[in-house]
N, C-alpha and C positions, 0 to 999 in steps of 0.2 A: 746301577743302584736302584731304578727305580723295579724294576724286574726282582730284586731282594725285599724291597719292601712289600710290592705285590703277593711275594710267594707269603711272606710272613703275615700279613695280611689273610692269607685264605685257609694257613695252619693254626688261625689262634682265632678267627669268628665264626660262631656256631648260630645256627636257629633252632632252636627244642620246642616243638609243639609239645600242648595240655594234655594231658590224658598218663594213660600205665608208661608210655614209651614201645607202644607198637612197632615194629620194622616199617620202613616206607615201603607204598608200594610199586612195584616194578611195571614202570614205565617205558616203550620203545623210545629211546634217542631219537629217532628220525619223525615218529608222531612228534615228539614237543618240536623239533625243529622245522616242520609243517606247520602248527599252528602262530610258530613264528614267524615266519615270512608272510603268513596268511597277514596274520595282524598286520605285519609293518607295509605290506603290500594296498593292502587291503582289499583282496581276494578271496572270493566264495571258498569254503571249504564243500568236501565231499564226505560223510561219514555213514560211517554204519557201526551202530549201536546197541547195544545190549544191556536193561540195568538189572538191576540186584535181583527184582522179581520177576525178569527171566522175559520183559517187551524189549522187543527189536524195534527198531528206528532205519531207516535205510531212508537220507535224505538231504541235498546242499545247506549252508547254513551260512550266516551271516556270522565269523567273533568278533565279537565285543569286547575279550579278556580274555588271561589265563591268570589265574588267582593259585595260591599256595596256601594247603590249608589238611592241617592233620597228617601228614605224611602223605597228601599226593598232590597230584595238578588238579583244576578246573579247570575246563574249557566253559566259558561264559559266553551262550550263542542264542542267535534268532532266526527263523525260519524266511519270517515277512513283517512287513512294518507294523504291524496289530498284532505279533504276536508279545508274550511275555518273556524277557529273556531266562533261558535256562543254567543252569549251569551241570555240567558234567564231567561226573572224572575220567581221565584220560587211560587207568588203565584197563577200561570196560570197553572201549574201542576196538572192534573190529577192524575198520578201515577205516583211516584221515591221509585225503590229500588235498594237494592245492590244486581249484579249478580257475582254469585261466577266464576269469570272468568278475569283473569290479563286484566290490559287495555293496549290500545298501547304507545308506549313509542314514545313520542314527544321530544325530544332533542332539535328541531328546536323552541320551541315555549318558549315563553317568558310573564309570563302575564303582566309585567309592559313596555313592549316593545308594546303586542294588545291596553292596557289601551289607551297608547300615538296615537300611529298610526289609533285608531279609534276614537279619539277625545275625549275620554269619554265614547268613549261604544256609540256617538252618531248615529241617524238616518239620513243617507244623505238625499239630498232632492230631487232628483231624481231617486234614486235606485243606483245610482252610486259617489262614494263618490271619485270622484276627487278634487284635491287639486286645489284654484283658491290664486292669489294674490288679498288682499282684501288691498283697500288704502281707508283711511278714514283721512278727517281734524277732530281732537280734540279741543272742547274750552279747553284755558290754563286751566279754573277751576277745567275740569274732567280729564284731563290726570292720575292725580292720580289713577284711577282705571284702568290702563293701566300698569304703572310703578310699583305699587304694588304688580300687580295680570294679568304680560303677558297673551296675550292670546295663542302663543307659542313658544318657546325658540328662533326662528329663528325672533323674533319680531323686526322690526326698528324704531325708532324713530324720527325723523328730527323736529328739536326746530329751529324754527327762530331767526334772529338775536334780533326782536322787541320781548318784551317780552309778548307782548298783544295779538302777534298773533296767527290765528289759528295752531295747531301743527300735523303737518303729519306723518299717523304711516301706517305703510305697514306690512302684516304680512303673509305668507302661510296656508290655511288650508282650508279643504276641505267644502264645503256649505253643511251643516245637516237643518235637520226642528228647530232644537232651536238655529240657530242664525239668522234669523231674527230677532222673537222675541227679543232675544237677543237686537241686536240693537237697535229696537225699543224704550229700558224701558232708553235709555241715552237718547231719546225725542230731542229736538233742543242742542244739546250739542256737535252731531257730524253731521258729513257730507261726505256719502259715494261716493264717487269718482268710483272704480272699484271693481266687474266685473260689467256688463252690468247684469247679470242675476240678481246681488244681488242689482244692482239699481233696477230695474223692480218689486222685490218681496216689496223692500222696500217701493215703491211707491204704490202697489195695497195695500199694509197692512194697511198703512196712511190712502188712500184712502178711 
């Protein structure tokens, strides 16, 4: 019985990341099952790495996580106790195994505390992912995707007395490459106010 409910169970629940619905990307089964045992173990990995613009990594690492996110894996790793944890996707891997050797013991680290504090694992848009106040007027129509689905806890809201009017939301967070974007795909619906840099991208994007 319980084996039927199981199976029905894994033919009727789905996860659908944000975005067009890109294909996931192809991932070796034995890499995720390496970084598995790494974790539960808690065992040095070995990897050798490659990212998008073409630097190689050849180096042990400490996980911290494996995070799911846009159609792939994250490997969430550190090299040594000062460094910053990274995260990286799995199908850029080269070589992951497990090295018989304890990893270091991070106490400090928290992965649903990196998730938050790097926005989603996002890419800042200058290399440096400081935090801007970002003020935007909402048409009353779209506010809903605002109040539904904050964009971060610390979010404000200011509704005017008329109920036609534009609605002002203010929120902290740091400028990544995907929110322009972002902004962009609500089209005439808002209207960004501050910072000056996120007007500027907004306007060369239009543009």
């Amino acid at each position: 019985r319980e084996k039927r409910r199981t199976k029905r169970l894994r033919e009727s629940l789905r996860i659908v990341p944000d975005g067009i619905g890109r294909l996931a990307a192809k991932i070796d089964q034995d890499m995720i099952r390496d970084v598995i045992d790494a974790i539960g173990s808690s065992q040095v990995l070995q990897i050798e790495y490659e990212s998008s613009r073409g630097v190689s990594v050849n180096e042990d690492v400490t996980p911290l996580g494996l995070v799911a996110k846009d159609g792939t894996l994250y490997l969430v790793s550190v090299k040594s106790f000062s460094d910053r944890p990274q995260a990286r996707p799995l199908h850029r891997f080269k070589v992951l195994r497990v090295r018989p050797r304890p990893a270091l013991m991070r106490t400090d680290f928290n992965l649903d505390d990196f998730i938050r504090d790097s926005h989603q694992m996002s890419h800042p848009l200058d290399g440096h992912a400081e935090v801007c106040l970002l003020v935007l007027d909402v048409h009353p129509k779209s506010v809903y995707h605002f109040t539904e689905r904050p964009i971060a806890k610390d979010q404000k809201i200011h509704r005017p007395k008329c109920s036609n009017s534009w609605i002002r939301l203010e929120v902290k967070i740091p400028i990544t490459l995907l929110l322009i974007p972002f902004l962009c795909s609500f089209g005439p619906a808002i209207r960004v106010l501050e910072p000056p840099l996120v007007v500027e991208q907004m306007s060369d994007r239009i543009s």
